[in-house]
N, C-alpha and C positions, 0 to 999 in steps of 0.2 A: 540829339539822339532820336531816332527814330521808331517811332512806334506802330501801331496802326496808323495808316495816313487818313485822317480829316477829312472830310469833304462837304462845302456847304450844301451841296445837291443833299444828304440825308437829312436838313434841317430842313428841305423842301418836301422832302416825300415824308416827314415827321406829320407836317401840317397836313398833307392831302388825305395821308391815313389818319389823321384823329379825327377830320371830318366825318369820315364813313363809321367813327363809334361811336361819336357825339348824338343827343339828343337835341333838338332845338327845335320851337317854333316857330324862329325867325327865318324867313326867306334868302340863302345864302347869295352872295352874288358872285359870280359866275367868275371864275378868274383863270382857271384851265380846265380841259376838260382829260387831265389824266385820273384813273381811278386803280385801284389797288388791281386789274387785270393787264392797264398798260404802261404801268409806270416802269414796270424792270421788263424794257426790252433789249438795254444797252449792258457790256462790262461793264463799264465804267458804272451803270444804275445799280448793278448786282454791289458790288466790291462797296458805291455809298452806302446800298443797305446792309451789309454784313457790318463795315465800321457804329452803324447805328444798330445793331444787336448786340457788339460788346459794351456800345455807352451804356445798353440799360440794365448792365451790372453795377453801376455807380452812377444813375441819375441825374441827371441837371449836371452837365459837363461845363466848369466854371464856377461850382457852386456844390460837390457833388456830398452827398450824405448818408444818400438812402441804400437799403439794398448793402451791396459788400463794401458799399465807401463810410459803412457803420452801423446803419439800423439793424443788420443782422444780426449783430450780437445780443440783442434785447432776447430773442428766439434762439439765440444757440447756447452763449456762455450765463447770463441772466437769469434764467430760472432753474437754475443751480446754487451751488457750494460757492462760483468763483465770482457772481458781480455784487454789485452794492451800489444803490444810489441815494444820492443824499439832494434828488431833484423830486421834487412835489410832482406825485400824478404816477401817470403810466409806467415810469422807471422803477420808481420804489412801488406800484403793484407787483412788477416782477421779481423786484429782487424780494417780496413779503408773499408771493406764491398767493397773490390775494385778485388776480386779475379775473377780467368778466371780456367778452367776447365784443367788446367794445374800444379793445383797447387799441390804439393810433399803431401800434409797431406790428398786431396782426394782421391789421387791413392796410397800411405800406408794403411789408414784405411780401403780403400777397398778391398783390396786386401787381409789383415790382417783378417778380418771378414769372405772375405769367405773360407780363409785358415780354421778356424774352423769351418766349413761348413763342406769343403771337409772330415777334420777328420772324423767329425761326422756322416757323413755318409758313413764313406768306415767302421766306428765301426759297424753300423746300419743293414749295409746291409751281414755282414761276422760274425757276432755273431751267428747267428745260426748252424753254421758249425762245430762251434771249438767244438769239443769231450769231457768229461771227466769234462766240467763246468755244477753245478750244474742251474736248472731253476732261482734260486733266485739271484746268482751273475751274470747270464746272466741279470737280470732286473735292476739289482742295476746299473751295467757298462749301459743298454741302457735307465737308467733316468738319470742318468748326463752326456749322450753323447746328449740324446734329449734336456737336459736343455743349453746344453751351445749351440747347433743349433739354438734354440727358442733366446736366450738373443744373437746372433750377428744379427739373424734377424731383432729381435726389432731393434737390432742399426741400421743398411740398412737403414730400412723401416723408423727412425727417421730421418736420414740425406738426402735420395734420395726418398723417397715414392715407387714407382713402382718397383720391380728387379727383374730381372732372379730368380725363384724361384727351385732349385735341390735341390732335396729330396733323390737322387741316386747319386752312384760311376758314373762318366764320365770321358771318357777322356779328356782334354781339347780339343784336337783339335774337338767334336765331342758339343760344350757345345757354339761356336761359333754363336752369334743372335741367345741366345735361347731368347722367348717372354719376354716381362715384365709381370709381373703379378702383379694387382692391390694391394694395402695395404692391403686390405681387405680379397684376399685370402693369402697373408702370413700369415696375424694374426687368418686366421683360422687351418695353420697348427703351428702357436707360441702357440695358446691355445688346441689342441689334445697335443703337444709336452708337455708343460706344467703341463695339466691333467694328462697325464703318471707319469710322474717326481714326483709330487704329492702325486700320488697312492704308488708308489713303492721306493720312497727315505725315508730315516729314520731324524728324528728332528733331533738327531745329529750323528756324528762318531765318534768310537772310536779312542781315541791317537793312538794306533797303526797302522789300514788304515788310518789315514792319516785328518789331522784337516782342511784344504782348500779345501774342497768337497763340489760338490754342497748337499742341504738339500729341505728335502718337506718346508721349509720355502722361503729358495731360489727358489724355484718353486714357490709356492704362491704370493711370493711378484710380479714376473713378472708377473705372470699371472692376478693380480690386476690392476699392471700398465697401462698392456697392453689395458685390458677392459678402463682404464681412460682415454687413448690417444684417444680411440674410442666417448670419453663422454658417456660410459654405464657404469654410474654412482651403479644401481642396481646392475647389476653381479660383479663391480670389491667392490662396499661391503663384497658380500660373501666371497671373497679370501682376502682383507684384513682384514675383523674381524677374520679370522681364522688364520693370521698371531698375530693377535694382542690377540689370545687366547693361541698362543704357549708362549706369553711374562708372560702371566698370571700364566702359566705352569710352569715359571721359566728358561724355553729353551733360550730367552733374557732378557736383562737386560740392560734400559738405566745408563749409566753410570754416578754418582752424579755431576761428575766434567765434561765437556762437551772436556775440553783439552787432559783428560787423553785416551781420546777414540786416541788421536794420538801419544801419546807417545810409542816411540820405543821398550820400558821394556814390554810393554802389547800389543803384536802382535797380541793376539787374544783376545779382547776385549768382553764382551758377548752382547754388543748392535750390532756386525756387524752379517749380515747376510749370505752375501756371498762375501770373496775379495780374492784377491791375498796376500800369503804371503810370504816374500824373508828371503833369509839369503843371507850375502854379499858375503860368502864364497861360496855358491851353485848356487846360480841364483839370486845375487845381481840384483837393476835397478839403471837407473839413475835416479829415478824421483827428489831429493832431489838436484841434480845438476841441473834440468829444472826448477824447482821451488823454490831454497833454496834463499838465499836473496845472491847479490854480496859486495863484501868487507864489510863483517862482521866480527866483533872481533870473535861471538862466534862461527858463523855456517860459517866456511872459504870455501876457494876454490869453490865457487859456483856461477852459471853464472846467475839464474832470468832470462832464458830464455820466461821462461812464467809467467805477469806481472800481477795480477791486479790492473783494471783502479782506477786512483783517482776520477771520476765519480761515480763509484759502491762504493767504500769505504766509501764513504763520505755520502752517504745514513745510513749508520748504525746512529744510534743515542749516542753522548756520552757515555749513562748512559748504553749503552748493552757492556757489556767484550768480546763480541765476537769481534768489533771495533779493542781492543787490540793485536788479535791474528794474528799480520802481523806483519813486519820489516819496522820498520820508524825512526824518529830521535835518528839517534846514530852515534858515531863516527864510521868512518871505520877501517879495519884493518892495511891495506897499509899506509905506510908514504905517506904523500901528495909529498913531496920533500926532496930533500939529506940533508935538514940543520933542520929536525926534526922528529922525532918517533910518532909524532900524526897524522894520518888520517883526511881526508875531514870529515865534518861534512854533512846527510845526509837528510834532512830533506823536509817534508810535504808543499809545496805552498799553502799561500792561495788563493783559489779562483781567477783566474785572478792572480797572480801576478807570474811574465817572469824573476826577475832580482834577483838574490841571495842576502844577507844583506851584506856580504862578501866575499873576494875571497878563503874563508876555507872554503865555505858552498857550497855545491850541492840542490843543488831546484830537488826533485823525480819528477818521471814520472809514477810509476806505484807502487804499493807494491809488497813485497812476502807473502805469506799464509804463516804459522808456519805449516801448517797441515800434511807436508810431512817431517820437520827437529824438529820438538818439542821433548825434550831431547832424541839427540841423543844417540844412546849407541855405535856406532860403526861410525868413521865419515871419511871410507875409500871412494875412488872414486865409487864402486859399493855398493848402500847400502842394508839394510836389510830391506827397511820401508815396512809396512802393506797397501795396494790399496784398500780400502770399495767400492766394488762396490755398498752393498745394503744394508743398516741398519737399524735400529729396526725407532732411528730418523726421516728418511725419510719416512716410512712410518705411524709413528703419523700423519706425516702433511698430507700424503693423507689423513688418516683417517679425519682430519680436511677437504678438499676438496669434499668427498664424502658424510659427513656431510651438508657443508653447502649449496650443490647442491639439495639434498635431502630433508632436513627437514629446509634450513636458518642460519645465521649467528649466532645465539645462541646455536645452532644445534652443528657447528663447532667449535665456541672457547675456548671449554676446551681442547682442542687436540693441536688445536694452541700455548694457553695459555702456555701447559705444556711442549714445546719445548722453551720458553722464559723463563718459570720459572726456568729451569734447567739450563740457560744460565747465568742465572740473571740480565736477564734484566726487563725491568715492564713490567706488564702486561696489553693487553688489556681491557679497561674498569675499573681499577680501581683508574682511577684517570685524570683531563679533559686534562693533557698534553696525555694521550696514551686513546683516545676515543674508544670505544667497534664497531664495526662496525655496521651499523646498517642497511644496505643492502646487498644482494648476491653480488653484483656489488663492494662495498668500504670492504666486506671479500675478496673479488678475489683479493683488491688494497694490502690490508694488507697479504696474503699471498703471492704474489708474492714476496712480500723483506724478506716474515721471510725466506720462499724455498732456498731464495739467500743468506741471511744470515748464516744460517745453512750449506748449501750443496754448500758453495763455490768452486769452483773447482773438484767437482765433479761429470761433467760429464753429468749435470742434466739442466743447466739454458736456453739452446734454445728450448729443451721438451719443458719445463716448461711457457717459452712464449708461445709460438705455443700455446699449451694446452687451457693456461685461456685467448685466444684470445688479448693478450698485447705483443706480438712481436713488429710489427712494430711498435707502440707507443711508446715502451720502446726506441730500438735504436735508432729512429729516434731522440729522445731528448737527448740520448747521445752522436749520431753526432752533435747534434746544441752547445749540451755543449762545445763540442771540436772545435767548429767555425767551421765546416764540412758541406754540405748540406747533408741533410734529404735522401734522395734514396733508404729505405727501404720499399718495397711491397710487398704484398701476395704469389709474385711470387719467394721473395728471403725463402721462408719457406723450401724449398729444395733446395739440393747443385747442380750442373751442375754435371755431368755422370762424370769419370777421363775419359781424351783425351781418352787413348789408347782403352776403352772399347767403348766409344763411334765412333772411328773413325772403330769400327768391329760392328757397333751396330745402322742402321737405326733409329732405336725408341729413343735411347738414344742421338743418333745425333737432332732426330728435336727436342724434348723435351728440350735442352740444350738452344737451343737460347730463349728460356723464363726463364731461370734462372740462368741470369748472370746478375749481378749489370752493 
């Protein structure tokens, strides 16, 4: 299958650009003399550096972790209701709301995000040079060099608010306390950035350029979101009905079976909109190793680095199969001891209870998602699995959102409805265990857990508080569940600056002492 096409030539111009941001002493020796002015004078030089701006959405291709091939979630799902880790250090700071501006996952995803920046803009600003490319593949390369600028922005401006906003090649040493710029003007260069993309990207590509490209849906969809994070409810209708007209069109396709959207057979699924796709062999990740379940017969070698809470879990109701789709009572893989081939049994606490029924039994702490191991095809240390950043799913339920801001909760819950129905679980309203909402206020109560339900783990659920105004409510009740104090305030809605940036960065410095638990 084919995806983006590879090319070693970006593992060359990798090197030549790190030179020009590296510090060193040492006297380099001299081995070519292309520099970040002449290096994309060819297609062929454009199309390697594009391939190398979507690698650095999943980092270290062979290897990959950072960024959306996992780290993300530390900053998106994490310092919330829905993660839990039971790893010593920077994980369990988040998931205990106890982190200080030092922590490993602020300064990776920062730094990762505006690595695709940089890309994007050393494409942006040197595409007009290169000879012999037609106007229309000049456009094609600068809508998905604009889209993926626009979609780390967004992330930035989700997790810090305010940031350095460069639109141009710099050098670092020269990028030093550049201003913050308010949310408000990024999201007005996320939405020209977006509109471009838009205009000039095609619904889909052909297998041969390559099937993990951004598309005018993948533009839309952000460009909806974005408007929603705004609460301009109005404008981000128009970009979502127009996504949810490309479905109509055939272009997506919710998938009957809500599982099979993660099974590994079906990397390209036609409900996703815009994600990362691996092969193990090419640019394997580990995410199935951060998130796969530990000592399991079927899905082995896997560490559940990152947990969800039985807090969140425990929210699904029975009767929804979504419930099902995690790793809970079963035996393990490992012998428990030398004198027998059965494993600890690993099983669900209830409520309150600390003491196991037996000394074969393990009391859990957190679950695993099935979302990133659900039938494996290849169950090597680097996997092949499929990363959805953005799918047809998820944007139902805005559409449900924009609805019910706009016209009321009846407005909204066919949209809703039709992400449960698919699930199978009941539906609202039709029956007095699962009551229909009956204000704007108990639609916000009930889509907040379908969002979470739905889009566990990816990459969506501290938006998604912020957004419908139930952050701090949320967590806070999840710290009381945990016997934890409550310390969740308005002020923790953004993360603290990473040290290093803030210790070169006045603005970022004072800003930080208001947003550390």
């Amino acid at each position: 299958m084919n995806f983006i096409k590879l090319s070693q030539r970006f593992l060359y111009f990798s090197m030549v650009l790190a030179s020009v941001s590296a510090c060193t002493k040492l006297e380099p020796e001299l081995y070519s003399d292309l520099t970040t002015e002449n290096a994309y004078s060819t297609e062929s030089d454009i199309n390697a550096a594009l391939t190398g701006t979507y690698a650095s959405l999943g980092p270290y291709p062979g290897d990959a972790y950072l960024y959306y091939a996992g780290y993300l979630v530390m900053i998106t799902d994490y310092a919330t209701d829905m993660g839990f880790s039971t790893a010593a250090g920077n994980p369990t700071h988040l998931s205990n709301f106890s982190y200080d501006e030092n922590n490993r996952y602020f300064k990776s995803n920062w730094q990762n995000m505006y690595q695709v920046i940089s890309n994007a803009n050393l494409l942006i600003d040197n595409i007009d040079a290169v000879s012999g490319m037609s106007d229309e593949n000049k456009n094609l390369v600068l809508g998905q060099a604009r889209f993926l600028r626009a979609l780390a922005y967004n992330d930035l401006t989700d997790g810090w608010g305010p940031v350095p906003l460069i639109t141009a090649t710099k050098n670092p040493a020269e990028s030093y306390n550049t201003p913050l710029s308010s949310v408000e003007q990024v999201d007005s260069l996320i939405h020209s950035d977006c509109q471009f993309a838009a205009e000039v990207l095609p619904e889909r590509w052909t297998s041969e350029l390559g099937l993990a490209r951004a598309t005018k849906g993948a533009a839309l969809t952000l460009l909806g979101k974005n408007y929603m994070r705004a609460h301009q409810y109005e404008q981000a209708k128009v970009y979502i009905d127009q996504v949810l007209a490309l479905r109509d069109q055939g272009v997506y396709t919710l998938n009957a079976d809500f599982k099979n959207e993660w099974s590994e057979s079906n990397k390209m699924d036609k409900g996703m909109i815009f994600g990362i796709l691996h092969e193990s062999a090419l640019n394997g990740g580990e995410i199935t190793n951060h998130f796969g379940p530990s000592d399991h017969p079927e899905v082995t070698d896997r560490w559940q680095y990152y947990g969800v809470s039985l807090q969140f879990w425990r929210k699904f109701d029975d009767r929804d199969p979504r419930k099902q789709f995690f790793y809970y009572n079963y035996e393990g893989n490992a012998a428990r001891d030398g004198s027998t081939s059965h494993g600890f049994y690993y099983m669900i606490p209830r409520p309150g209870q600390t003491t196991a029924p037996n000394d074969t039994t393990k009391l859990m702490q957190n679950v695993a998602t099935k979302k990133y191991s659900y039938e494996m095809v290849n169950g090597s240390y680097l996997d092949g699995r499929t990363i959805q950043v953005f799918r047809i799913a998820d944007v139902i339920l805005c559409k449900a959102e924009i609805e019910n801001a706009l016209g009321g909760p009846s407005a909204g819950l066919p949209y809703l409805n039709e992400i449960r129905k698919r699930a199978g679980a009941p539906l609202l309203g039709e029956s007095t265990d699962f009551p229909a909402p009956a204000s704007n206020d108990e639609f916000i109560d009930a889509l907040v857990n379908e969002r979470g339900f739905e889009l566990v783990f990816e990459y969506k659920r501290k938006a998604d508080l912020i957004r419908l105004g139930k952050y701090e409510e949320i967590c806070n009740e999840y710290l009381q569940a945990r016997g934890m104090t409550p310390k969740v305030t308005e002020k923790l809605r953004y993360f603290p600056y990473p040290l290093d940036e803030a210790n070169l960065h006045p603005e970022m410095a004072a800003a930080n002492a208001q947003r550390l638990p």
